[in-house]
C-alpha positions in Angstrom: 26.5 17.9 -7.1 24.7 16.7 -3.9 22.1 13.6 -5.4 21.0 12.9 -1.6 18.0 15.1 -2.0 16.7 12.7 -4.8 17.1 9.1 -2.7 13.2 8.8 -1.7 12.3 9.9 -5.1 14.4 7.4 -6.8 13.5 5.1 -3.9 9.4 5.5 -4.7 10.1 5.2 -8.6 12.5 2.4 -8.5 9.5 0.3 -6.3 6.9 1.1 -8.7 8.9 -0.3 -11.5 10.1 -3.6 -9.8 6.6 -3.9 -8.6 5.4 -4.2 -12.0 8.3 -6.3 -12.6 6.5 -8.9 -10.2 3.3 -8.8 -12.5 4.8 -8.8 -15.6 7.2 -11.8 -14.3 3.8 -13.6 -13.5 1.8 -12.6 -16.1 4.9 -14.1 -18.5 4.6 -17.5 -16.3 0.9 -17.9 -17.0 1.2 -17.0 -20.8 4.8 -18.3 -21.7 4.7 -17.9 -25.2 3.1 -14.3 -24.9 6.1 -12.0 -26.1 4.1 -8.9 -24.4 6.0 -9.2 -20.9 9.1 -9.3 -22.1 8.9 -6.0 -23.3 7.5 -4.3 -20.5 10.2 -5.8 -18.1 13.1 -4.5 -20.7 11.6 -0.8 -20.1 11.1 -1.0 -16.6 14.7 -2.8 -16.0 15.8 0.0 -18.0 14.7 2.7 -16.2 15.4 1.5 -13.0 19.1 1.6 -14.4 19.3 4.8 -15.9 17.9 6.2 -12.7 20.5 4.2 -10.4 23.0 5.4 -13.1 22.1 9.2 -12.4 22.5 8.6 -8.8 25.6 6.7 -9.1 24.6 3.6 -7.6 26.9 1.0 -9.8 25.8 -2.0 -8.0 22.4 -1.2 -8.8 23.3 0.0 -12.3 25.2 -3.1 -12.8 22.7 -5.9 -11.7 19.9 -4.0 -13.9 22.3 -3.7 -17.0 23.3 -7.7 -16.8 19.4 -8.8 -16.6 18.6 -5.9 -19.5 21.1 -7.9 -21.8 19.2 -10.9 -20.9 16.1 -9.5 -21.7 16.8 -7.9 -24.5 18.3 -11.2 -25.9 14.7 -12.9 -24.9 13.3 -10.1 -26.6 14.8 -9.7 -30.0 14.7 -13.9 -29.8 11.1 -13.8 -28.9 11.6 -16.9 -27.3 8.9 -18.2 -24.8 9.6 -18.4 -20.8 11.1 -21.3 -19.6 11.4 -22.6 -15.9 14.6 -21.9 -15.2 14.5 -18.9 -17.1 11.3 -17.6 -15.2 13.1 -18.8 -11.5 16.4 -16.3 -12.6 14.8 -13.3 -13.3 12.3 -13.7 -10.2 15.9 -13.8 -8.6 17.5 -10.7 -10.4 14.5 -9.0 -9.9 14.9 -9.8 -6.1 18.5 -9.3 -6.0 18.2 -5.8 -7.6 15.4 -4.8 -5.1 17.3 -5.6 -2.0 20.3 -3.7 -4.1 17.9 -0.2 -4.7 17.0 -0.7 -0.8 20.5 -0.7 0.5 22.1 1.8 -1.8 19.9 4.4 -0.7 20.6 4.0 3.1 24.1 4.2 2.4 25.1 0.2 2.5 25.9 -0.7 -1.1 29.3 -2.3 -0.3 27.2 -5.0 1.7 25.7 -6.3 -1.5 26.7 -9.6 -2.4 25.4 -10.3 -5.6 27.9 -12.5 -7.3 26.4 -15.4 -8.0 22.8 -13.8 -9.7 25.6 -11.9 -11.7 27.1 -14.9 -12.6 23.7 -16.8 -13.5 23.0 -13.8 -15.2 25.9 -13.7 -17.6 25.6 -18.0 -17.8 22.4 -17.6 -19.4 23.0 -14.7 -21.7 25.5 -16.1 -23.6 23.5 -19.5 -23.7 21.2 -17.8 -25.4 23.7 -15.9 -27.6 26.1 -17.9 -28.4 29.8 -18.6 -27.8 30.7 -15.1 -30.1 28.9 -12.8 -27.6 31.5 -10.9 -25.4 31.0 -11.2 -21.3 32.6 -8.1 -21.0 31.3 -6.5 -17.2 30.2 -2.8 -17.3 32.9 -0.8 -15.4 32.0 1.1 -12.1 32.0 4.4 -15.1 28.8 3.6 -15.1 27.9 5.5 -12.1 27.5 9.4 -13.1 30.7 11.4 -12.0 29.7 15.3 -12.3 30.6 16.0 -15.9 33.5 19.0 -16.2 32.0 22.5 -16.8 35.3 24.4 -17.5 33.2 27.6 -18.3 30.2 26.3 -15.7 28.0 29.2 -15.1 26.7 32.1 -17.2 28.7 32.6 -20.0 29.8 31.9 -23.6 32.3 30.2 -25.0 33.3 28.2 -28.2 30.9 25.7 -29.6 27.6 25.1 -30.2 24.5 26.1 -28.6 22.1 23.1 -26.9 18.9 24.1 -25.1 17.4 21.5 -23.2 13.9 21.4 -21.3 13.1 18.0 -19.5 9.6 17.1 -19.2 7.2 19.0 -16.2 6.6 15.4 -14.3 10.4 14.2 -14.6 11.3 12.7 -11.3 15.0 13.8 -10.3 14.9 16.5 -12.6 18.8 18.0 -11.4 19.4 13.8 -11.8 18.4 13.9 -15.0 20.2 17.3 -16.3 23.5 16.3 -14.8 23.3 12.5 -16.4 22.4 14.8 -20.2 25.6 16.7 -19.3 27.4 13.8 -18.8 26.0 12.2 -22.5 27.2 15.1 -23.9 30.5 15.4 -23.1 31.2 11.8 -24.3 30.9 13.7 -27.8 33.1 16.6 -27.1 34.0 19.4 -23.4 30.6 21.3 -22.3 31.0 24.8 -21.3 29.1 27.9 -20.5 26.0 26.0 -18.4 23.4 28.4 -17.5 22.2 27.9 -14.9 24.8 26.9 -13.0 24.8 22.8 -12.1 24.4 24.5 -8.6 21.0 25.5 -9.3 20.2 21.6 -10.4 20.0 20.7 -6.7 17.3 24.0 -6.2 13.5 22.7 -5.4 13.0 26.0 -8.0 14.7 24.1 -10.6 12.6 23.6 -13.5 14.5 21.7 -15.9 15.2 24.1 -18.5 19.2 24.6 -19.2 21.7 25.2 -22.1 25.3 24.4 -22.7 27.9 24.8 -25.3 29.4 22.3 -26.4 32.8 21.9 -28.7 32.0 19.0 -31.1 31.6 17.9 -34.7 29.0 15.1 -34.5 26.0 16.3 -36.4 22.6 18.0 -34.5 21.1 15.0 -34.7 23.7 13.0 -33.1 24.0 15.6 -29.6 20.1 15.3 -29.8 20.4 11.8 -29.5 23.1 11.4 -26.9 21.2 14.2 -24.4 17.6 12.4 -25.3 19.4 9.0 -24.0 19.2 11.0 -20.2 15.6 10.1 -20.5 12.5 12.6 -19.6 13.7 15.2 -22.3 11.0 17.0 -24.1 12.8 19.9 -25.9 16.4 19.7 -27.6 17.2 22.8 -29.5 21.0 22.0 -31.3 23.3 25.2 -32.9 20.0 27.5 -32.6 17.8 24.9 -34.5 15.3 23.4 -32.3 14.8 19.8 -32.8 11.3 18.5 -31.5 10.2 15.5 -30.7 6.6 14.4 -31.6 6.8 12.8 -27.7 9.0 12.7 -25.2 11.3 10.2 -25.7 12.2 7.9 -22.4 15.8 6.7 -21.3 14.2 3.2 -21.9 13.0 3.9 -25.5 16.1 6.0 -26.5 18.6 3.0 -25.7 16.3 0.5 -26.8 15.8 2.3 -30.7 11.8 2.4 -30.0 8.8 2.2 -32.3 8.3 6.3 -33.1 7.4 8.0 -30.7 3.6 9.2 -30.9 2.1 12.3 -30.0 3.0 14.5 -27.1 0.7 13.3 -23.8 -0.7 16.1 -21.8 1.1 17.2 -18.8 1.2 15.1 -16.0 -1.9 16.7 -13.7 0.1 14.6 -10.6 2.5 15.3 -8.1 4.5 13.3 -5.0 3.9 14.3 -1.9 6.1 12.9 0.6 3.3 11.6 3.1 4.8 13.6 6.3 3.3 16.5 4.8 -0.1 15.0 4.8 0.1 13.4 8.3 0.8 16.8 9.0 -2.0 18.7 7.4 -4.7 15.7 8.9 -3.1 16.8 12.6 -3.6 20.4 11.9 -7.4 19.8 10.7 -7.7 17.9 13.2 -7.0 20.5 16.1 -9.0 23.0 13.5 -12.7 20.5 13.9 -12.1 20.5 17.6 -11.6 24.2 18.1 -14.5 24.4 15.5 -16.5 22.5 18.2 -15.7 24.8 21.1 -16.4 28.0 18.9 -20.0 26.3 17.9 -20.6 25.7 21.6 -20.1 29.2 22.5 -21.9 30.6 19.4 -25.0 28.5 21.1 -24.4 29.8 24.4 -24.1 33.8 23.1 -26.9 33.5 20.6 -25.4 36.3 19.1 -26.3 36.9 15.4 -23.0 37.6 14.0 -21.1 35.0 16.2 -23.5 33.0 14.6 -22.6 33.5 11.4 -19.2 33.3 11.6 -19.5 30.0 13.3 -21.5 29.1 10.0 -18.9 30.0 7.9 -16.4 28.7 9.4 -18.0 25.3 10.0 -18.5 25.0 5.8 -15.2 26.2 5.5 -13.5 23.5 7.5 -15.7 20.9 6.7 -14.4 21.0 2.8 -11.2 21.5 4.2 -11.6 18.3 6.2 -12.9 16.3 3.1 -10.3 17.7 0.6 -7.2 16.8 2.9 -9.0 13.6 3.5 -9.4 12.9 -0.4 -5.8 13.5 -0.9 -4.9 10.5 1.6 -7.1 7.8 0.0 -5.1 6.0 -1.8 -6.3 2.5 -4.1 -6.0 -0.9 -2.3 -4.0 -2.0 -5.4 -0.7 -0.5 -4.0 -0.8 -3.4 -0.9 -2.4 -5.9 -2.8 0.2 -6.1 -5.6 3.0 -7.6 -3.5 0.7 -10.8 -3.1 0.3 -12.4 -6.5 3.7 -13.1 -6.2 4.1 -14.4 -2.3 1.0 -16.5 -2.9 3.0 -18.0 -6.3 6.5 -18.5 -4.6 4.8 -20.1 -1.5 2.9 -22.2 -3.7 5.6 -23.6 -5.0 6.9 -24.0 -2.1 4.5 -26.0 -0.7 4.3 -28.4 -4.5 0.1 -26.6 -4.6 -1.4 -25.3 -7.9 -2.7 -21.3 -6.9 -4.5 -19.2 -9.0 -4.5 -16.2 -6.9 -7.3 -13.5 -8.4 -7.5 -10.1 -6.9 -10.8 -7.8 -7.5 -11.7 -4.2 -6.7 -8.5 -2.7 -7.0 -9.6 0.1 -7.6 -11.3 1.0 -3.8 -9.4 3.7 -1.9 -8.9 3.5 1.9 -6.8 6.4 4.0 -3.2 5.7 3.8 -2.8 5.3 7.4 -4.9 2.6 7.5 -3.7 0.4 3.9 -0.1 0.7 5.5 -1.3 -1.6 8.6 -3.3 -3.6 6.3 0.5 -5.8 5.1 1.0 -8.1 8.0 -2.9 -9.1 8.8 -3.3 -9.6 4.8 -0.1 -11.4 4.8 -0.9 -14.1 7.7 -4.7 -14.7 6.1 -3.3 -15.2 2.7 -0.1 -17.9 4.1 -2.7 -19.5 5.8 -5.0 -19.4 2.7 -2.2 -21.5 1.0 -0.9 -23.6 3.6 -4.1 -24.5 5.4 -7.0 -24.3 3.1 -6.2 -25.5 -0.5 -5.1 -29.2 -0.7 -2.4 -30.9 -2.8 -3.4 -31.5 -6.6 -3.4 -35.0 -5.4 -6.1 -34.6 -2.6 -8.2 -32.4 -4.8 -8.7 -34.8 -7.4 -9.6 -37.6 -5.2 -12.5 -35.0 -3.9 -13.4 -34.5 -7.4 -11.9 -30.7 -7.9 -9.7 -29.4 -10.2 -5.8 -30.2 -9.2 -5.6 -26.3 -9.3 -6.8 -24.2 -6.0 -8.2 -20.8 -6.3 -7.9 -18.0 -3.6 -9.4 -14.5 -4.2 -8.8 -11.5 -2.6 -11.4 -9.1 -3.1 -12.2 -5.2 -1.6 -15.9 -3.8 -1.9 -17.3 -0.5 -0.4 -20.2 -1.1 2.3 -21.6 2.0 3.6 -19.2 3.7 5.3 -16.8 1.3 5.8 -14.8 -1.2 3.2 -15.0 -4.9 3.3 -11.8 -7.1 2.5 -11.9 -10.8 1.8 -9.9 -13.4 1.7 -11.2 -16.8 0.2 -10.2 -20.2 -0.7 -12.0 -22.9 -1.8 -10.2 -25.5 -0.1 -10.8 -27.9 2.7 -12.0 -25.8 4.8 -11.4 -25.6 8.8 -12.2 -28.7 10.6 -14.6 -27.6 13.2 -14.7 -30.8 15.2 -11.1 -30.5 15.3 -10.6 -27.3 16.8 -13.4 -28.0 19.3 -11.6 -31.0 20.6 -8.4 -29.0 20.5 -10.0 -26.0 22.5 -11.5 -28.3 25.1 -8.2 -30.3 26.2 -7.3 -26.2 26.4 -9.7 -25.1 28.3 -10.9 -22.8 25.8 -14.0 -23.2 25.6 -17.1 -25.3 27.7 -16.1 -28.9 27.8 -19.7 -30.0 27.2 -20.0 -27.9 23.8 -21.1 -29.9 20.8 -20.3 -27.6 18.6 -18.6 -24.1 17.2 -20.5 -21.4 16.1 -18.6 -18.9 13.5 -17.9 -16.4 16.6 -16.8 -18.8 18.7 -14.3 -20.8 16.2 -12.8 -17.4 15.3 -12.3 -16.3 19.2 -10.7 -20.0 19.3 -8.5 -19.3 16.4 -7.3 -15.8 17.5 -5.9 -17.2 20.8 -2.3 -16.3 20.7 -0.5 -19.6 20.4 -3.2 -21.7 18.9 -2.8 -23.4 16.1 -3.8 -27.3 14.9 -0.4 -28.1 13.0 1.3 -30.8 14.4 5.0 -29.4 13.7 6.1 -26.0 13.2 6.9 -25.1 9.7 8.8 -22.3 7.9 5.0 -21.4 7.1 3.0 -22.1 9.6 2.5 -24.0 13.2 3.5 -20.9 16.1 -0.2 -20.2 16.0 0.0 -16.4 15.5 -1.6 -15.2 12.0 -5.2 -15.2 13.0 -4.0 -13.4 16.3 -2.1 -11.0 14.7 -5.0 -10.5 11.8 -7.4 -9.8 14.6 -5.5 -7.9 17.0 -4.4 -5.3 14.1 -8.0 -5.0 12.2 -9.4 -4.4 15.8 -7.2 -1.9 16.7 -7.8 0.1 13.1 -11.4 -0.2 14.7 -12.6 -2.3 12.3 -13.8 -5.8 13.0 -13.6 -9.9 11.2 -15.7 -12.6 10.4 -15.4 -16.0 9.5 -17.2 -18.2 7.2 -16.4 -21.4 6.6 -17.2 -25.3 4.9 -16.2 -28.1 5.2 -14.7 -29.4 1.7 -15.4 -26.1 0.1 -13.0 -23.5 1.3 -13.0 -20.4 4.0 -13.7 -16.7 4.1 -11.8 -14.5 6.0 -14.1 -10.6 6.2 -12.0 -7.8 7.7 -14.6 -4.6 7.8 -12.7 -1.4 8.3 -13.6 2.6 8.2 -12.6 4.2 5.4 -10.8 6.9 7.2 -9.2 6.9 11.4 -8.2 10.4 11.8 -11.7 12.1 11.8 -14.8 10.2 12.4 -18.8 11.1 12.7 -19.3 9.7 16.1 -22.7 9.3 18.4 -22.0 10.8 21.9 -23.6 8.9 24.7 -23.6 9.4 28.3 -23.3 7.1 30.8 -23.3 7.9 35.0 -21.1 11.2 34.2 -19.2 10.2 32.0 -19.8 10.4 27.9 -18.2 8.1 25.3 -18.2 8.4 21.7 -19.3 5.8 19.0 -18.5 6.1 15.3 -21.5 6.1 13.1 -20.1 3.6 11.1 -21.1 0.3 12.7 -24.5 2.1 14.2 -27.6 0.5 12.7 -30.4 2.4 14.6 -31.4 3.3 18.0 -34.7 2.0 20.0 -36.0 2.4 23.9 -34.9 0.1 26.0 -38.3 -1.2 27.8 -40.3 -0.7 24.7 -38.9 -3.6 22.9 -39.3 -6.8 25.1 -36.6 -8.9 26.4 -35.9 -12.2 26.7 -33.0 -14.6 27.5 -31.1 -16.3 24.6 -27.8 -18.6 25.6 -27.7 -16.2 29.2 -27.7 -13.7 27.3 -30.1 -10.7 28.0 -31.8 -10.0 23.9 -34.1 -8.4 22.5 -35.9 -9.3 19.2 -36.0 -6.5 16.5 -37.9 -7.5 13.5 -37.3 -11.1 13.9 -33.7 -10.7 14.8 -32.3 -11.8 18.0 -30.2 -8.6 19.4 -27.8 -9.6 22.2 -28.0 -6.7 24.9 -24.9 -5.1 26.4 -25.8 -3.0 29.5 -22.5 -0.3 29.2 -23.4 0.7 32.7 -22.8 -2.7 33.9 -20.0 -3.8 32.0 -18.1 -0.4 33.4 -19.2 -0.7 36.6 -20.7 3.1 36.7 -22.7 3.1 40.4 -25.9 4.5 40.7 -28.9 3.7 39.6 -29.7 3.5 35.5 -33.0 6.1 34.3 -36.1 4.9 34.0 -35.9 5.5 30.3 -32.4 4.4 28.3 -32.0 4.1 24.6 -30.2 1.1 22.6 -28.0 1.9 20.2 -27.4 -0.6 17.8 -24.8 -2.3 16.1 -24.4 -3.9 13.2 -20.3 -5.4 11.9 -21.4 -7.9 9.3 -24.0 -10.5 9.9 -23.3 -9.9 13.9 -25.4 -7.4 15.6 -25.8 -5.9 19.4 -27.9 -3.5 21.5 -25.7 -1.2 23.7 -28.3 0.0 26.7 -26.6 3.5 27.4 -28.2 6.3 29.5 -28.8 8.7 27.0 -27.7 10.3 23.7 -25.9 13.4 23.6 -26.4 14.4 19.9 -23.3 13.3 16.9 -20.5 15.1 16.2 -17.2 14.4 14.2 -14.4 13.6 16.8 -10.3 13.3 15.8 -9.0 10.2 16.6 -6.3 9.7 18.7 -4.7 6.2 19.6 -3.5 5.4 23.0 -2.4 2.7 25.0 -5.3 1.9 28.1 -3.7 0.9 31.1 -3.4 -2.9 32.1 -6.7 -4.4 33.2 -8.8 -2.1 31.3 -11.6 -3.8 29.5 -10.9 -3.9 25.8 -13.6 -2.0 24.5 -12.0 1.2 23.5 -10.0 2.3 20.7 -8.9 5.3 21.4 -9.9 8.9 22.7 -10.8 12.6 22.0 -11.0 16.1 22.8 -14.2 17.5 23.0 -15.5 21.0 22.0 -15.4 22.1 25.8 -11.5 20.6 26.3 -12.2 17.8 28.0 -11.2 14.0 27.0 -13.8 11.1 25.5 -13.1 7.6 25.2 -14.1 6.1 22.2 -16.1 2.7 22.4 -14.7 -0.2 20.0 -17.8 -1.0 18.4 -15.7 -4.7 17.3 -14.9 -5.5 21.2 -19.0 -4.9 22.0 -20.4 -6.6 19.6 
């Protein structure tokens, strides 16, 4: 039997699993003594193996199986975490990622795990004692297609098993083969129906039967298929035997608590993301060509033309906001891989971290929480390495010897707003000023940064105030690469920052890329759109009067100084402006700006496409669209204007 088919599936479960490895593994260092942990990392260890087990990965199988007996001995000892203890199963659980990784792309035999093996074993039979046998697992543990002499439809001698797995069992044909395989350790299977062919069938529903020729008692086979894990039914010689609740591979092996009531189906599926990509293109080309047909409806002013254009307009438009549902996905699947880089870098670097994470639970568009790794990644090593001082320096300035960074998500509007915060020493202002000025950076009779300007100082590819490059830090490219990633996801970031009391990093980005609500404006001939997600208001240029702030054109608006940007100007458009132009304004945070356009052509939603400008163009556009009537848009970066 072909198991390819199930690699991504056992390639998504097996990173859920060791991702709550991680938290557990933390949450046991914070709370040594706290037994909970312990048990949680036996089940998900354990599943991880009998899943690599189904799919014949030994290395994997045998890396999980080594830190399960150490476990388990922690467990059944309920002994509390130790250092060292801690520091080796960080290491398993690292060694048996990168194991899971390789085995599915086909380079297992380049695993060289020896030596966590050997810790491994070391510290098991410390903890057991001279009379527990070392004895290795044997490459058997990898599943071999079990013999089906009679495999197909048919009879034959023995007795009668019906098996049905649970409805949201990943690797369901995985899981049947590995039950076949359980069974025959008690006596030859025959007669399978269906056919193991039909295992590897998408139609497969994981119902199948067997006969099998053995002696052992109906409670014996039921506990020997059960061990395959995700069974719900097992029906032995005719007599179905029923479980109050499924029973997992983890809680067979383990001999469980009893199992309690049977859960309600699983209401969830995996979709393999392609397929979404793909339905988000296909609406896509369905809103413009809803555009053009809306156009033409007001150009016929024909009644039943209008009408369909209705109809077709509500239809899409739930289309559009169910497939864009389906993408949003919680923050909580980036954010968990940092509790645990913030802890190892920590240590690292001899700090005390306690890392706190809030609003897990906000949902951005996929697309957009896959590009949010490497910005988060940068702000948070710099968290650590810059901002929080030794337990040493933070008790001569009268803190606690233990730093505290948070990252935090909360929905603004139409847009979310990530943080990043520490409450360390904050960023030396007069520093980087003196810095930037021997660069040339910034004017050399400056006294003094304002937020803006420190964080346009600090996104400077190369710039950076260590004085020796570090395994962490010194190249002088996270803020650059922080910046130059949130701005092209069109979304924009601040800076806040105090001396002695820590620094706050604000990326502000749209909740969705792919389709957007944008404000069409017109400049010369041209029109360019602007999503509606940084747009404040709009006022009349001329009404409002102007006045000069820092050589900077401005107008004030309700006390507020708004910078003016004249688009016509900054794209060089010739001709002469109307008498009459509108100000749309911006608003990203606590920064705000007036764009003086020529006129407004009405909003719209507009797909997103991403493109490359060519060099020398002015880096206030994010990317581009099709209008209603065929013909290309550039849309304005509302981060580069403001």
């Amino acid at each position: 039997m072909d198991l390819s088919q199930y690699a991504e599936l056992f390639l998504a479960e097996s990173r859920e699993h060791l991702s709550a490895c991680n938290q557990l593994l933390l949450d046991w260092e914070r709370t040594p003594a706290d037994p909970a942990p312990v048990g949680g990392l036996f089940r998900a260890v354990h599943t991880v193996k009998g899943m690599a087990a189904t799919m014949g990965y030994a290395r994997v199988t045998d890396i999980a199986h080594r830190t399960e007996n150490l476990l388990d001995l922690l467990r059944r000892g309920a002994r509390p975490a130790t250092d060292e203890l801690l520091q080796l199963l960080f290491r398993a659980r690292d060694a048996l990622e990168t194991a899971v990784e390789l085995s599915v792309v086909g380079r297992e035999d380049e695993l060289d795990v020896a030596e966590v093996v050997a810790d491994l074993e070391s510290a098991a039979t410390l903890l057991a004692g001279p009379a527990r046998s070392t004895a290795a697992p044997t490459s058997s543990a990898a599943v071999e297609p079990p013999a089906a002499p009679g495999g197909g439809v048919g009879g034959g001698g023995g007795r009668l098993v019906q098996v049905t797995l649970r409805a949201e069992a990943p690797i369901k044909g995985g899981r049947a083969l590995l039950a076949l395989k359980r069974a025959q350790a008690l006596g030859a299977v025959q007669g399978v129906t269906p056919p193991q062919a039909a295992f590897e069938s998408d139609d497969f529903d994981g119902r199948f039967s067997f006969r099998l020729a053995s002696s052992a008692a109906a409670a014996e086979i039921e506990r020997a298929v059960r061990g395959a894990g995700d069974v719900e039914h097992v029906s032995v010689g005719g007599e179905e035997r029923r479980a109050t609740a499924p029973r997992s591979a983890a809680g067979a092996a383990a001999g469980g608590a009893p199992p309690a009531a049977a859960p309600e189906k699983s209401r969830h599926i995996r979709v393999d993301l392609r397929r979404l990509d793909e339905l988000m293109d296909l609406i896509g080309e369905l809103v413009t060509a809803r555009g053009r047909l809306n156009e033409l409806a007001a150009e016929r002013r024909d009644p039943a033309l209008d009408d369909v254009a209705i109809q077709i307009s509500r239809l899409s438009a739930d289309l559009q906001d169910g497939i864009i549902q389906a993408r949003m996905t919680p923050v909580w699947q980036v954010f968990d891989r940092f509790p645990r880089l913030v802890r190892d870098l920590a240590r690292e670097l001899d700090k005390q971290v306690a890392f706190r994470v809030e609003g897990k639970e906000i949902e951005l568009d996929r697309a957009i929480l896959d590009e949010l790794g490497d910005p988060l990644l940068h702000l948070l090593r710099n968290a650590v390495d810059h901002g929080i001082e030794t337990p040493a320096e933070r008790r001569r300035r009268g803190k606690p010897p233990e730093g505290e960074i948070v990252l935090a998500a909360v929905r603004e509007r139409a847009s979310v707003a990530i943080s990043v915060s520490d409450d360390g020493r904050g960023i030396d202002r007069a520093r980087i000023l003196e810095r930037a000025k021997r660069e040339g950076l910034v004017d050399p009779h400056a006294d003094a940064l304002s937020d803006d300007q420190l964080l346009r100082v600090l996104a400077r590819p190369g710039f950076s105030t260590a004085d020796a490059v570090t395994s962490v830090s010194g190249r002088g490219v996270g803020i650059d690469v922080a910046v130059t990633r949130i701005r092209a996801l069109g979304g924009s970031i601040d800076i806040r920052t105090e001396a002695g009391k820590g620094t706050s990093f604000v990326l502000r980005l749209p909740v969705t890329l792919a389709i957007v609500r944008a404000l069409i404006a017109g400049v010369g001939r041209e029109r360019y759109a602007l999503p509606l997600t940084y747009v404040a208001e709009t006022v009349e240029f001329g009404v409002q009067p102007t006045t000069i702030v820092e050589g900077r054109e401005a107008i004030v608006l309700r006390d507020r100084v708004v910078p003016l940007v004249h688009l016509r100007r900054m794209l060089g458009v010739s001709g002469e402006a109307p008498p009459r132009c509108p100000i749309i304004v911006l608003e990203m945070g606590e920064r705000r700006s007036g764009i003086v356009v020529d006129g407004m052509l009405g909003q719209q939603e507009i797909v997103v496409k991403g493109f490359d400008p060519p060099q020398g163009t002015l880096p206030v556009f994010s990317g581009a669209t099709i209008m209603g009537d065929g013909i290309p848009t550039l849309i304005l970066d509302a981060g580069g204007l403001v």
